[in-house]
VEXDREN-2710 file (C-alpha; in Angstrom, 1 decimal):
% VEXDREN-2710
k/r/px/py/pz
1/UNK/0.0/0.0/0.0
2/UNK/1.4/3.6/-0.9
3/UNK/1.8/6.3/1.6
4/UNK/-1.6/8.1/2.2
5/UNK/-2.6/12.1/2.9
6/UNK/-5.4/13.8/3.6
7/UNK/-6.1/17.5/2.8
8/UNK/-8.9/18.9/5.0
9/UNK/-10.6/22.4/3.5
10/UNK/-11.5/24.2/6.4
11/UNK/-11.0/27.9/5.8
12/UNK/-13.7/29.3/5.1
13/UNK/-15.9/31.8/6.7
14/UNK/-19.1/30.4/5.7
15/UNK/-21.2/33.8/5.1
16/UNK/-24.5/32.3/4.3
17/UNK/-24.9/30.7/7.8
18/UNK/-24.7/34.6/9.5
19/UNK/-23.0/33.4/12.6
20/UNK/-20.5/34.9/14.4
21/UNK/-19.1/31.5/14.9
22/UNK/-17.0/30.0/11.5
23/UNK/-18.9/27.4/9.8
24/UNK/-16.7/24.1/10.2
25/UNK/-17.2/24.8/13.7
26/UNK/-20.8/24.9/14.0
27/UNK/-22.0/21.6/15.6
28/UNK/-23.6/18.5/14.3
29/UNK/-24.9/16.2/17.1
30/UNK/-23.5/17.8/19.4
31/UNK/-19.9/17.5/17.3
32/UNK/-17.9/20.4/15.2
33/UNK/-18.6/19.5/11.3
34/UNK/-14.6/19.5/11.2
35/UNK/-14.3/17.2/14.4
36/UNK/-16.9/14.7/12.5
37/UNK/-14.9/14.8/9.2
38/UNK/-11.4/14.6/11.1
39/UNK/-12.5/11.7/13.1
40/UNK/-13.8/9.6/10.2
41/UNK/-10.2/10.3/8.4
42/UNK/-8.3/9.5/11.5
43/UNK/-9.3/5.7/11.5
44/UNK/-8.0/5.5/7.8
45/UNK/-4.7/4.9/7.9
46/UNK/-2.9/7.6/7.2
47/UNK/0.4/9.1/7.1
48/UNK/-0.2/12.9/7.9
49/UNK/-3.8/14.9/8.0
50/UNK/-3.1/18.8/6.8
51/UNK/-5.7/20.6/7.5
52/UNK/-6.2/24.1/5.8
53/UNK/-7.3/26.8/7.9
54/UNK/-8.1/30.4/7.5
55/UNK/-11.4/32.6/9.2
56/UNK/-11.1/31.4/12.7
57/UNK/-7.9/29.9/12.5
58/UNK/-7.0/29.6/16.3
59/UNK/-10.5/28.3/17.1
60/UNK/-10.3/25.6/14.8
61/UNK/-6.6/24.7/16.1
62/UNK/-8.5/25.1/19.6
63/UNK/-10.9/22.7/18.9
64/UNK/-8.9/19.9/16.9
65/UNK/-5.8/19.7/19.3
66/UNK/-2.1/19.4/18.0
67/UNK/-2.6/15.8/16.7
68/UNK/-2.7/17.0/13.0
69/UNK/-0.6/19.5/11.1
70/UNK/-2.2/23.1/10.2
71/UNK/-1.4/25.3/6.9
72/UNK/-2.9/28.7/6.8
73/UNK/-4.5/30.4/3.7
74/UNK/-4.5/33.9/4.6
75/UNK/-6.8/35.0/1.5
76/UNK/-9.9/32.5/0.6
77/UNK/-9.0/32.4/-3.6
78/UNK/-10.9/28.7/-3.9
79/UNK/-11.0/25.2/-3.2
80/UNK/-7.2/24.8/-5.3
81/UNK/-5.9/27.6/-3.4
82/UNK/-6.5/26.1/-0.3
83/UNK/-5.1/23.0/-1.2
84/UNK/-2.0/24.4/-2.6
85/UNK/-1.3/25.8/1.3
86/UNK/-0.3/22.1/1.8
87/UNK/2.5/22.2/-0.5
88/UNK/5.3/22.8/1.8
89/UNK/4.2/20.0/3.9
90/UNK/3.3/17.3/1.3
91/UNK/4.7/18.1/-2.4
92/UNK/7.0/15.9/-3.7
93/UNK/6.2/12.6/-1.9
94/UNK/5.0/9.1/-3.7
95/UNK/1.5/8.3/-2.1
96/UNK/-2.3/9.1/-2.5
97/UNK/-4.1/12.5/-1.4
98/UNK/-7.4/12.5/-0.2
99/UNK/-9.1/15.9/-0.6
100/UNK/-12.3/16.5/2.0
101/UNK/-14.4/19.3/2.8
102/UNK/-14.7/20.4/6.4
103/UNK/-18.4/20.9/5.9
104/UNK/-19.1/17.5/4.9
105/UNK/-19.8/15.9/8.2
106/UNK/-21.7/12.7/7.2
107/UNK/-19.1/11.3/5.1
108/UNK/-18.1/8.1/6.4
109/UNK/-14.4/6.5/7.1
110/UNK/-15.6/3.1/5.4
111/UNK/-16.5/5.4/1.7
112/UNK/-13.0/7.3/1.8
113/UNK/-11.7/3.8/2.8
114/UNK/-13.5/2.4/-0.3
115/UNK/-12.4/5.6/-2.6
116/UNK/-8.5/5.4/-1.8
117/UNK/-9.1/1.3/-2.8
118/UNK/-11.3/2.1/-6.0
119/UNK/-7.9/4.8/-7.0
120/UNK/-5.4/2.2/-5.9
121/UNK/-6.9/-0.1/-8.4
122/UNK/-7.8/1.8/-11.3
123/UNK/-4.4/3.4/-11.1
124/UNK/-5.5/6.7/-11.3
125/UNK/-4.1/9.9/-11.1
126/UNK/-7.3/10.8/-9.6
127/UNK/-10.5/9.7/-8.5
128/UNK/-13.8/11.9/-7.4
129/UNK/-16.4/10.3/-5.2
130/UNK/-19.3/10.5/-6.8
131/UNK/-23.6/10.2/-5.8
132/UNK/-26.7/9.6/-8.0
133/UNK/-28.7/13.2/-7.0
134/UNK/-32.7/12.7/-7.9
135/UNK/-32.5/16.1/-7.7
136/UNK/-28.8/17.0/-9.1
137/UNK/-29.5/20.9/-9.9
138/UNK/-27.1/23.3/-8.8
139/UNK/-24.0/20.6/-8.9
140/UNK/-21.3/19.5/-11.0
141/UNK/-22.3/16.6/-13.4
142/UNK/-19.7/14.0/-13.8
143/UNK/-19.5/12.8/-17.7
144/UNK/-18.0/9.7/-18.3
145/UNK/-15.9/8.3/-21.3
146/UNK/-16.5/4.9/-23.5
147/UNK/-14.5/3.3/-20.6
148/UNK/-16.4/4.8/-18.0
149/UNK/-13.5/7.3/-17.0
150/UNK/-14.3/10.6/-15.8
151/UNK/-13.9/12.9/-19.2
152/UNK/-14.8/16.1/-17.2
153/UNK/-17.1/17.2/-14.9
154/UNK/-19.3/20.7/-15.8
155/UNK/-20.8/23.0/-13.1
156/UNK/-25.0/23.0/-13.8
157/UNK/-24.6/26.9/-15.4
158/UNK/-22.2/25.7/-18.0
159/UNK/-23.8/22.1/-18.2
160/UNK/-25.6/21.5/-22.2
161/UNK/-29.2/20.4/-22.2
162/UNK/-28.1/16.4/-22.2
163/UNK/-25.7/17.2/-19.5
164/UNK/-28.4/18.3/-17.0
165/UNK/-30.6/14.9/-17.6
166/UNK/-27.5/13.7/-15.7
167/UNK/-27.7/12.4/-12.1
168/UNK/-24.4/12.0/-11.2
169/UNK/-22.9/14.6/-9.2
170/UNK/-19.2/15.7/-8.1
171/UNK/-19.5/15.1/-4.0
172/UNK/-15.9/17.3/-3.9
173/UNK/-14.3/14.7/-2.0
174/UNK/-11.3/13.5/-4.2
175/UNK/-8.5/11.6/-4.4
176/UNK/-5.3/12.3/-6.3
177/UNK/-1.5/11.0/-7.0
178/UNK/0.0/13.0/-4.6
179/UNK/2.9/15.0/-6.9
180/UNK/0.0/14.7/-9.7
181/UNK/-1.5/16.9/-7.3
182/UNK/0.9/19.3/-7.0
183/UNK/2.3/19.5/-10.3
184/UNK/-1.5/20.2/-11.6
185/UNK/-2.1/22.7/-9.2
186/UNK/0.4/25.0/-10.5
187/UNK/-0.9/25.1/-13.7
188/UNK/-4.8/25.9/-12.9
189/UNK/-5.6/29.1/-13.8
190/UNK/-8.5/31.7/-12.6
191/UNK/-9.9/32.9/-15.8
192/UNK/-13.6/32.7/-14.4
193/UNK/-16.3/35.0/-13.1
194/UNK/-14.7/34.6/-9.4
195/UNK/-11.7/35.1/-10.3
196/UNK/-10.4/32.0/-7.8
197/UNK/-8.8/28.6/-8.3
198/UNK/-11.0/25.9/-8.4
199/UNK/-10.1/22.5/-7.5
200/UNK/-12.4/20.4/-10.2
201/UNK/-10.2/22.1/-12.9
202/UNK/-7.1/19.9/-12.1
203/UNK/-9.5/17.1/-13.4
204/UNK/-9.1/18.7/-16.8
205/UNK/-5.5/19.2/-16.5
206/UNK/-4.9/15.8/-15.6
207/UNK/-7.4/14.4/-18.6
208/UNK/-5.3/16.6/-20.7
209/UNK/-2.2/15.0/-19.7
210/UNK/-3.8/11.3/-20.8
211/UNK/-4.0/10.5/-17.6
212/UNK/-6.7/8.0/-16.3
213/UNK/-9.1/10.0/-14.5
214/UNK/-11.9/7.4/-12.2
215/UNK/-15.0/7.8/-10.2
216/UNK/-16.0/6.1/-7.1
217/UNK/-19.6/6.3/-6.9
218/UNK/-21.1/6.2/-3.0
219/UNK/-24.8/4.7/-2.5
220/UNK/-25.8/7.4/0.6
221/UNK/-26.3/10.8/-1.2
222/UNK/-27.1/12.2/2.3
223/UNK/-23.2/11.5/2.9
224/UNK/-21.9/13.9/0.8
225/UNK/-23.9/16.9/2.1
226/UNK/-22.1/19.9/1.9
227/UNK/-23.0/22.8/4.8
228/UNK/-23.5/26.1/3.9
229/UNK/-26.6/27.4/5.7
230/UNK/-28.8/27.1/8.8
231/UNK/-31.4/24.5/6.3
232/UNK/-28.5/22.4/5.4
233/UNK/-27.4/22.3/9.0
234/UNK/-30.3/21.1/10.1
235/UNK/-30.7/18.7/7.4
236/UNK/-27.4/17.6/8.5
237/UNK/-28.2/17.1/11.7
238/UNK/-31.5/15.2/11.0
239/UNK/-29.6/12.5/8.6
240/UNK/-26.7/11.4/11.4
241/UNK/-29.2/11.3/14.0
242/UNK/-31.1/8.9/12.0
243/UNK/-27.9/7.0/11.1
244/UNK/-27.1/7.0/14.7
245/UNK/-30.2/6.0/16.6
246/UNK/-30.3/2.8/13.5
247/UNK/-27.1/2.0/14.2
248/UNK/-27.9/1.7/18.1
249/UNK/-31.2/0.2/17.4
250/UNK/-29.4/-2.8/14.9
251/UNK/-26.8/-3.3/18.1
252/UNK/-29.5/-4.2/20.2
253/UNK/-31.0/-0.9/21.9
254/UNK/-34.7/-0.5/22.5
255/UNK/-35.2/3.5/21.2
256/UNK/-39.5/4.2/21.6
257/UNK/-39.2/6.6/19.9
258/UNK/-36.3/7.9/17.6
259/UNK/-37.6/11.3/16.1
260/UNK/-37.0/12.2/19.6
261/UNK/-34.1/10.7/20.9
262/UNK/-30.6/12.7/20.6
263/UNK/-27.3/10.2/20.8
264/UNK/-24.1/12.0/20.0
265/UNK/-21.9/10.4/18.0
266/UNK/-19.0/9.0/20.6
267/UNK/-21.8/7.3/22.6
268/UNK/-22.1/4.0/23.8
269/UNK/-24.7/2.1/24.7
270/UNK/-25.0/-1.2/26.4
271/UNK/-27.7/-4.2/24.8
272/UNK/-31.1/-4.4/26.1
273/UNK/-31.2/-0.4/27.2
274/UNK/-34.1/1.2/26.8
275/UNK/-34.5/5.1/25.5
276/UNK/-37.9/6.9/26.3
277/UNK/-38.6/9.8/24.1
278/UNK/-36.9/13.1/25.3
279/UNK/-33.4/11.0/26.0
280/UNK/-30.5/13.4/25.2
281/UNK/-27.2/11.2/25.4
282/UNK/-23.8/13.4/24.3
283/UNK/-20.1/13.8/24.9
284/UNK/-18.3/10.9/25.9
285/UNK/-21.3/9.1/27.2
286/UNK/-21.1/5.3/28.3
287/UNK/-24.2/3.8/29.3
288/UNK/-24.1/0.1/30.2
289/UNK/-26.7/-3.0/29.3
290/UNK/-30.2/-3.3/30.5
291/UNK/-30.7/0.5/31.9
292/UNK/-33.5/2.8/31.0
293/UNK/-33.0/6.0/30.4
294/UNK/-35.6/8.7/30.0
295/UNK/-38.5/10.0/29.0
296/UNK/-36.8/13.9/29.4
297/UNK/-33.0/13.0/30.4
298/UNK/-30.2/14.5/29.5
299/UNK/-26.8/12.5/30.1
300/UNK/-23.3/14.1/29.1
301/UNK/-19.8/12.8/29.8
302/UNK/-21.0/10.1/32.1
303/UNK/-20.4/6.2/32.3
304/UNK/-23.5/4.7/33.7
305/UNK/-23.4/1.0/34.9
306/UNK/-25.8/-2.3/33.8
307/UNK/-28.9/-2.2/35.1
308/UNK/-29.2/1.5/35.9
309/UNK/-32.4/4.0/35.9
310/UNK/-32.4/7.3/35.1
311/UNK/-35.8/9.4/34.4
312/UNK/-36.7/12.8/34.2
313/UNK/-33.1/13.6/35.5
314/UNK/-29.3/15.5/34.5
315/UNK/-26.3/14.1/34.7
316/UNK/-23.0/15.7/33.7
317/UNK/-18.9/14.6/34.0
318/UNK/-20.1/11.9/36.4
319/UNK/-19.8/8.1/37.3
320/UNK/-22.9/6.0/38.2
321/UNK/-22.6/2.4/39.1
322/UNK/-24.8/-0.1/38.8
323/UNK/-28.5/-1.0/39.8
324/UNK/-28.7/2.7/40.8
325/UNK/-32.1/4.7/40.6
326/UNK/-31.7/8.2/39.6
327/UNK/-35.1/10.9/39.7
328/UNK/-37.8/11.5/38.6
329/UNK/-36.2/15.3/38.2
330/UNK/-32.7/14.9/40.0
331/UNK/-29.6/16.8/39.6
332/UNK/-26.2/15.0/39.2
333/UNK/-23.6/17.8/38.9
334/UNK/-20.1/17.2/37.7
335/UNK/-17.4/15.2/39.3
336/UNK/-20.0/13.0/41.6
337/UNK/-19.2/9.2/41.6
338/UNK/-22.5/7.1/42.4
339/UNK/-21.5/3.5/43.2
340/UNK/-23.5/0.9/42.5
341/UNK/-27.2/0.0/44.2
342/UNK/-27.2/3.9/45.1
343/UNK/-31.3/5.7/44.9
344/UNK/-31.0/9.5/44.0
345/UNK/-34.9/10.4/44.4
346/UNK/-36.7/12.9/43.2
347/UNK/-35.4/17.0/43.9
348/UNK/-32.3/15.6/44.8
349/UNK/-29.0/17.6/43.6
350/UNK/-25.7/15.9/44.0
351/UNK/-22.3/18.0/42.9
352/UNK/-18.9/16.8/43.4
353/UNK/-20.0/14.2/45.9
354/UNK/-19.2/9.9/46.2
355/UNK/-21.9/7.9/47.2
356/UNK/-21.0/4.3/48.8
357/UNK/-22.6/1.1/48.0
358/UNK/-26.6/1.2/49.0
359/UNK/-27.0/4.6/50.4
360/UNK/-30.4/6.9/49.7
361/UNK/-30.9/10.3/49.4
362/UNK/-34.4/10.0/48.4
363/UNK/-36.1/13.3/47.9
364/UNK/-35.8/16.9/48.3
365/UNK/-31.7/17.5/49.3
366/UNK/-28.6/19.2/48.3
367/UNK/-25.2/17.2/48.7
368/UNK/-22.3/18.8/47.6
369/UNK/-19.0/18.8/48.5
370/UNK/-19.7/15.1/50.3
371/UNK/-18.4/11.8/50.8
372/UNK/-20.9/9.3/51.7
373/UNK/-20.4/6.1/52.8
374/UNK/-22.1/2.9/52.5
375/UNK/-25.6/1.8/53.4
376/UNK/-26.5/5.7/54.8
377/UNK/-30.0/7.3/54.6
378/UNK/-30.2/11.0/53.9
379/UNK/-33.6/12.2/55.0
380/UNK/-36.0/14.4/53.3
381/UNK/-34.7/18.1/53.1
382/UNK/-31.4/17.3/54.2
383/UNK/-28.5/19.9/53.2
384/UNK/-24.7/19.8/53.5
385/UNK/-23.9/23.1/53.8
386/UNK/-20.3/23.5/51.7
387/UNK/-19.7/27.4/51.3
388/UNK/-19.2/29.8/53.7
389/UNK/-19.5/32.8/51.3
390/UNK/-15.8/32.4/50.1
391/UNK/-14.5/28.6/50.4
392/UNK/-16.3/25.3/49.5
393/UNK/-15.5/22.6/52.5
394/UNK/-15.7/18.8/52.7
395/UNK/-18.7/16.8/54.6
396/UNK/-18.0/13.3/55.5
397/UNK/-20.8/10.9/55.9
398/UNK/-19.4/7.5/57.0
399/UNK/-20.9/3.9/56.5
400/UNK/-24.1/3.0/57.9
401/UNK/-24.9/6.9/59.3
402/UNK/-29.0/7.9/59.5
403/UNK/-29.1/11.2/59.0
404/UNK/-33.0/12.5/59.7
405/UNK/-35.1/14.9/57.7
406/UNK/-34.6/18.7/57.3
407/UNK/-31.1/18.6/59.0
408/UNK/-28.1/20.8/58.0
409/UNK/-24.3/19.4/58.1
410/UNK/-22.3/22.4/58.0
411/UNK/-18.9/21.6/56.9
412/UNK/-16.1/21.3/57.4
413/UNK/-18.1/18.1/59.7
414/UNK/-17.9/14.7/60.1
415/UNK/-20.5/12.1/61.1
416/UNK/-19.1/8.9/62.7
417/UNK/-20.3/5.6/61.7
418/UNK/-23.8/4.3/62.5
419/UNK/-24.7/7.7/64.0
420/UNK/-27.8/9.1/63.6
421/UNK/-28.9/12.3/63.1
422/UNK/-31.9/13.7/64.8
423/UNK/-34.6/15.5/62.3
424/UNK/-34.5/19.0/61.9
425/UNK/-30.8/19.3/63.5
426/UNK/-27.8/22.1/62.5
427/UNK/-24.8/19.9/62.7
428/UNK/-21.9/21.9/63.1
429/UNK/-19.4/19.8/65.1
430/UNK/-18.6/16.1/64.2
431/UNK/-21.0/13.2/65.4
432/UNK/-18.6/10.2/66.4
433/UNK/-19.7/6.8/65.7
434/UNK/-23.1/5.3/67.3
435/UNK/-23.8/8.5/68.7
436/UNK/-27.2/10.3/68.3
437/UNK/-26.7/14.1/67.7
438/UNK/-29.7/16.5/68.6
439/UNK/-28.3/19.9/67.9
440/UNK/-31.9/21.9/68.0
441/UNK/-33.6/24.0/70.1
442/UNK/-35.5/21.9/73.1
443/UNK/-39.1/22.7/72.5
444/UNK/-41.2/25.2/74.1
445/UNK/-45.1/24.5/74.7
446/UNK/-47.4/28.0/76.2
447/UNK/-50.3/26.7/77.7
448/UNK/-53.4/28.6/76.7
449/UNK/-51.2/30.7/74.5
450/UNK/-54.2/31.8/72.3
451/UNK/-57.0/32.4/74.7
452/UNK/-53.8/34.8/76.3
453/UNK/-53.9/36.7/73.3
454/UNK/-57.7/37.3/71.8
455/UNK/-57.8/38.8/76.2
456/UNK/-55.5/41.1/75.0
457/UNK/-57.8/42.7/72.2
END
């Protein structure tokens, strides 16, 4: 196998989606377009990625890390400009070029994998990947030779009567002989009403030069959307969620309803899970087998054990174990580690906090800044009080505590082991182990109180 590039386009500004932010960077699923597109050519295997990079520059770098080399086009003169920018990095070495759009994001590693074979064996010095349009107007037409070559490929204005009855369409996802490449691109010329340097017309140089120019055709034409507004964005976004939620589904995920049921596209899911509708599952999102999730639960960054229930609740940045009930409507904050057999009721808010094996907090309570141990009850209303106005400080709940309902644990504080906690209490000082801690006022009962008062009138 021959050395293999890829050039990713990814300067432009994108105008028509009037955004202050740049266009590769707008999300789909939850996921840059450029991230998407980067991600599929990173399990290729290839030798360097350049990507080109222009409006936006260090947000893009920002977002795609240092794993891949960057080449700057200062001025946006077209798609063989941009490509050109690589030059210093890639001209002059044997191998194959992919060429890909940053705004493409459903393309798929398997079809470049498929185009860079398709090249490989046809010998080419270049290849486009190609899709049957029903409705091709307003894109290149690829016509085809005897052979069934690639003899040119004409933009729909300058496309002949007969050349508009065809279907085929130019996806602009290429590949190329890498120093064909760059000894083509010197020669294209803008002679055209932009006055830029357009990529397809190396095709033409190349035919010109006898060389064998191929097509790869692709069955998916919603793979090769290009993004360039708001509509195509959200077209965008409706096709991978699709392809996502079938993908999940085939693997053996119960989804009741998919038009409404958002799975980014680094999430895992377990067999045997069940989604309810209004399941929102992004970032790098775990969930194990035999859970349900949802209706109206969003999940981000967490790995959620087997077994697991989650409805009407939030979870962010967190572990959950195992067998662990979580809502109707609770909070889990970042940073909290649930361990396994663990109930988080309902108007329960955990943030930075471990919960032991079997513990409850089952309604109505703030714990933040905690470690709980094993097999504790938190009653009804309880509070660990973490900030003083200035500091955030540590509450300690050890194995097998009862702590009763409507009691405050102001940290710092620790409760022994097996101590109990009597309802309504400020804790303020630490409970040692077996103890019962009453820290309230000792009631107060005036006799004839009322008939006291209406004398009074």
């Amino acid at each position: 196998m021959s050395n293999r590039y890829a050039v990713i386009l990814a300067a432009g500004q994108g105008t028509r989606m009037k955004s202050k932010l740049y266009k590769v960077l707008h999300p789909v699923c939850g996921k840059p377009m450029v991230q998407h597109v980067v991600d599929q050519v990173s399990k290729l295997n290839i030798d360097e990625i350049v990507t080109i990079i222009g409006h936006g520059a260090e947000k893009v770098k920002a977002q795609l890390g240092d794993q891949i080399r960057y080449a700057l086009q200062k001025e946006q003169l077209g798609t063989a400009h941009a490509v050109m920018q690589a030059k210093e990095m890639l001209d002059g070495k044997d191998g194959v070029t992919i060429v890909v759009c940053g705004d493409t994001p459903l393309i798929k590693h398997e079809t470049m994998e498929a185009l860079f074979k398709h090249h490989e064996e046809t010998k080419a010095k270049a290849t486009v990947l190609t899709v049957i349009a029903d409705n091709p107007t307003g894109y290149g037409r690829i016509v085809r030779d005897a052979d069934g070559h690639v003899e040119k490929i004409v933009e729909h204005k300058d496309a002949t009567a007969k050349e508009r009855t065809i279907q085929e369409i130019n996806s602009g996802t290429y590949c190329f002989d890498n120093k064909a490449l760059f000894d083509a691109l010197n020669r294209v010329k803008n002679d055209n009403v932009q006055g830029e340097y357009y990529l397809p017309d190396v095709i033409e140089i190349l035919k010109n030069d006898q060389e064998i120019v191929t097509a790869y055709q692709t069955d998916e034409f919603e793979e090769t959307l290009g993004v360039n507004d708001r509509v195509a964005l959200s077209e965008a976004e409706q096709f991978m969620k699709k392809r996502t939620n079938e993908e999940h589904m085939r693997n053996g995920v119960t989804i009741i309803d998919p038009l409404n049921t958002y799975i980014g596209p680094d999430v895992i899911i377990g067999i045997d899970t069940v989604l309810y509708p209004g399941t929102i599952l992004s970032g790098q999102t775990s969930i194990g087998t035999d859970c349900t999730i949802g209706p109206n639960s969003e999940i981000v960054d967490c790995t959620v054990g087997d077994g697991t229930v989650i409805r009407q609740s939030a979870a962010f940045d967190s572990q959950i174990g195992s067998d662990v009930q979580i809502g109707p409507f609770a909070h889990i904050r970042p940073k909290s580690d649930i361990h396994g057999h663990v109930k988080i009721g309902n108007f329960v808010e955990v943030k930075k906090s471990t919960f032991g094996e079997g513990s409850k907090a089952s309604h109505l309570s703030y714990i933040g800044d905690a470690e709980v141990g094993r097999d504790v009850n938190i009653g009804c209303g309880t509070i660990t009080v973490n900030y003083d106005g200035k500091n955030k400080f540590l509450t300690k709940i050890e194995d097998g505590v009862f702590v009763g309902c409507n009691s405050n644990l102001v940290a710092p504080v620790t409760i022994g082991e097996n101590a109990y906690v009597a309802a309504g209490s400020t804790i303020t000082e630490d409970v040692p182990g077996k103890a019962l801690s009453i820290a309230r006022a000792r009631q107060v009962n005036k006799e004839n109180y009322i008939d006291k008062m209406n004398s009074k009138k």
